[in-house]
C-alpha positions as protocol buffer text, in pm:
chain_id: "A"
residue {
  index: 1
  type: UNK
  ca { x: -1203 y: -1465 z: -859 }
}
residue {
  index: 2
  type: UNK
  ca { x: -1340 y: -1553 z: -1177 }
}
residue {
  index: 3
  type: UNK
  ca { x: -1553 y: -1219 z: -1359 }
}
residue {
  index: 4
  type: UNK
  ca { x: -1925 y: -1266 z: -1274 }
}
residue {
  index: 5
  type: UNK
  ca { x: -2070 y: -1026 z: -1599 }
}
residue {
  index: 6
  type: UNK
  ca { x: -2443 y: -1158 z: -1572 }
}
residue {
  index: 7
  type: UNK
  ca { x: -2429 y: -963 z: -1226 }
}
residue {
  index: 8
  type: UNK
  ca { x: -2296 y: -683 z: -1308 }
}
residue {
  index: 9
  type: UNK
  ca { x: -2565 y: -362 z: -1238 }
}
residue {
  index: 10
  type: UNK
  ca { x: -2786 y: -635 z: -1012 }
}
residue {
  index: 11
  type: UNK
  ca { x: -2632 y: -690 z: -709 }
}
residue {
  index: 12
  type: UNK
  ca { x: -2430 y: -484 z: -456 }
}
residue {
  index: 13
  type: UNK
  ca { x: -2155 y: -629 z: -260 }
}
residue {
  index: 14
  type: UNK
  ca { x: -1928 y: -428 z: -22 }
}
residue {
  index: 15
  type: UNK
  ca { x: -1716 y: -492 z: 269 }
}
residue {
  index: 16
  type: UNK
  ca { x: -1353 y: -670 z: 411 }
}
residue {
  index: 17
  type: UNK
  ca { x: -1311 y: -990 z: 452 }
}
residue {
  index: 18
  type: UNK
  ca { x: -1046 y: -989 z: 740 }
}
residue {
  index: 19
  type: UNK
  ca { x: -1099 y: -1346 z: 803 }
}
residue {
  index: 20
  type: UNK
  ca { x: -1226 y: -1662 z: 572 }
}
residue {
  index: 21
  type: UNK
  ca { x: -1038 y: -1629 z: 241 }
}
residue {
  index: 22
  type: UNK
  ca { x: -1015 y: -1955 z: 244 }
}
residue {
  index: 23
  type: UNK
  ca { x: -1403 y: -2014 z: 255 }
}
residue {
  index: 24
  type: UNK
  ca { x: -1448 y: -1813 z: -30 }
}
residue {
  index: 25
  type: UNK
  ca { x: -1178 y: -2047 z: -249 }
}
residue {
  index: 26
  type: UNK
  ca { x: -1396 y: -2288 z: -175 }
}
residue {
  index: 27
  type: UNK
  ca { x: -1698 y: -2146 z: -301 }
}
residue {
  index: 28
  type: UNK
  ca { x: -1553 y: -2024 z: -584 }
}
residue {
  index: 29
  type: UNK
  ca { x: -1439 y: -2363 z: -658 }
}
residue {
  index: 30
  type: UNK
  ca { x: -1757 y: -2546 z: -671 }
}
residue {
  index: 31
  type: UNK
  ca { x: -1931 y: -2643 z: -973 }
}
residue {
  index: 32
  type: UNK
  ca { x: -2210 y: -2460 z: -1159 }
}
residue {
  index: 33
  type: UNK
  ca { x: -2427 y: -2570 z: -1429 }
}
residue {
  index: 34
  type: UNK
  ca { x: -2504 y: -2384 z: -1761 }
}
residue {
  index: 35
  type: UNK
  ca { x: -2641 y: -2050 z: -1558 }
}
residue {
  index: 36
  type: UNK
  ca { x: -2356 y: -2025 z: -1359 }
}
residue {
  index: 37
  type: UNK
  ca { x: -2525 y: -2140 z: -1060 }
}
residue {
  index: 38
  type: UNK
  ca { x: -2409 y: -2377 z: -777 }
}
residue {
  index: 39
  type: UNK
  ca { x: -2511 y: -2736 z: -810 }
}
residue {
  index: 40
  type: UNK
  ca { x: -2551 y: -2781 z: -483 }
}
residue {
  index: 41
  type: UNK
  ca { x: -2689 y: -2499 z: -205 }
}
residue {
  index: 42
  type: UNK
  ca { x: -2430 y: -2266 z: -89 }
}
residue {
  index: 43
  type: UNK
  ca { x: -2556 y: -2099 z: 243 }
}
residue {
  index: 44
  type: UNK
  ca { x: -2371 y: -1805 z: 440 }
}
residue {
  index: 45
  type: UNK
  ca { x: -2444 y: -1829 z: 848 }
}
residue {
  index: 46
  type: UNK
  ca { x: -2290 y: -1638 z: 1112 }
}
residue {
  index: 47
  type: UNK
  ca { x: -2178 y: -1328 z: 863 }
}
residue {
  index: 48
  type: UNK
  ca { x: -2174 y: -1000 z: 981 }
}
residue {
  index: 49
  type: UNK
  ca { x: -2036 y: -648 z: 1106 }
}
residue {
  index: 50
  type: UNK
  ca { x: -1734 y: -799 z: 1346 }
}
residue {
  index: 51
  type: UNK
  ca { x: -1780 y: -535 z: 1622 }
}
residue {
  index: 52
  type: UNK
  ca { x: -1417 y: -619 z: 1783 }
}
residue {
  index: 53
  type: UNK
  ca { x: -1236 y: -589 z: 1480 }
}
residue {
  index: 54
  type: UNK
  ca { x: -1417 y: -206 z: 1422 }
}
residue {
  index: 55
  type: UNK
  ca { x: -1330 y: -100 z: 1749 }
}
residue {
  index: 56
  type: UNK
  ca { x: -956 y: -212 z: 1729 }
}
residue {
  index: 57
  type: UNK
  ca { x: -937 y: -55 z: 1404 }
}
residue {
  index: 58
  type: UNK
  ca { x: -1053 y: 257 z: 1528 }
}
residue {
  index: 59
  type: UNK
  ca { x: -796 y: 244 z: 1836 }
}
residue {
  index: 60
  type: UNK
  ca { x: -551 y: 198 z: 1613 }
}
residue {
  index: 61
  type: UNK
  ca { x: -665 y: 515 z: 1363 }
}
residue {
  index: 62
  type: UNK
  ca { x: -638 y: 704 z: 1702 }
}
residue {
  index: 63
  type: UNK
  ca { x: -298 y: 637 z: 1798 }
}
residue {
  index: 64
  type: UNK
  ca { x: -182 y: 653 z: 1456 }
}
residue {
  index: 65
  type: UNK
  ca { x: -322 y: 1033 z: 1461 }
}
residue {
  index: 66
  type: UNK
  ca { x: -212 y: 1098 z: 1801 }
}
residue {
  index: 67
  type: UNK
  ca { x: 136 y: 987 z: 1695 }
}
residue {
  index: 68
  type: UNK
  ca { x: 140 y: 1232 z: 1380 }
}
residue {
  index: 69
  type: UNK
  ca { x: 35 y: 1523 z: 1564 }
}
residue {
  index: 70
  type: UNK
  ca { x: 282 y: 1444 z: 1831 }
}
residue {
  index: 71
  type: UNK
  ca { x: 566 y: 1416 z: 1531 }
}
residue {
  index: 72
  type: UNK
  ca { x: 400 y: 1713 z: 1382 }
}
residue {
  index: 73
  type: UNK
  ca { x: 409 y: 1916 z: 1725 }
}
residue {
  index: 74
  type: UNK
  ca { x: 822 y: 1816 z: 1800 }
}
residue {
  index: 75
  type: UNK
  ca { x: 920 y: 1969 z: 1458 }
}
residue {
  index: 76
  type: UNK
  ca { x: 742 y: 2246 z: 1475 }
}
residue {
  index: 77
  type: UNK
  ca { x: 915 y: 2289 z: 1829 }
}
residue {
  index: 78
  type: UNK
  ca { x: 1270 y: 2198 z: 1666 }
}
residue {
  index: 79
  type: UNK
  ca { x: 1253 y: 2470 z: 1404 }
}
residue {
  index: 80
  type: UNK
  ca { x: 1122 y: 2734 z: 1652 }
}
residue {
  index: 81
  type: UNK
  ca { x: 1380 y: 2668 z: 1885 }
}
residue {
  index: 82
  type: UNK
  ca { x: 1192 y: 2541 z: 2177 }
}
residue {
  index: 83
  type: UNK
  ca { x: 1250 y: 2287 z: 2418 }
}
residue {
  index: 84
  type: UNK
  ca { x: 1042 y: 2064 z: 2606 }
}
């Protein structure tokens, strides 16, 4: 995306897209007059926190831990000479 200076220090934006790259091409691709704003209205619906998304994130944070400390917990094992 293009730089946007005459924003900079006036709006916040933060998040992930995880879907709809391609709706943002297209905004980006429409035209703007001489203060860089849209000719025509430009309106965001249905946006949001996508709660399914967050929680399979998280599940898959959790296994990703539990399988470290599981690696973690087999090596230390190995070098001490224990079996399972």
């Amino acid at each position: 995306f293009k730089a946007c200076p005459h924003l900079d220090g006036k709006h916040v934006v933060f998040g992930q897209v995880y879907k709809g790259w391609d709706a943002l091409d297209l905004i980006e691709g429409c035209r703007t007059g001489a203060r860089d704003a849209p000719l025509v209205p430009i309106t965001v619906s249905a946006s949001g926190e996508l709660t399914a998304i967050r929680r399979i994130a998280g599940e898959k944070r959790k296994k990703e831990k539990e399988s470290e400390e599981s690696a973690e917990s087999e090596s230390s094992d190995s070098s001490s000479g224990k079996k399972k």
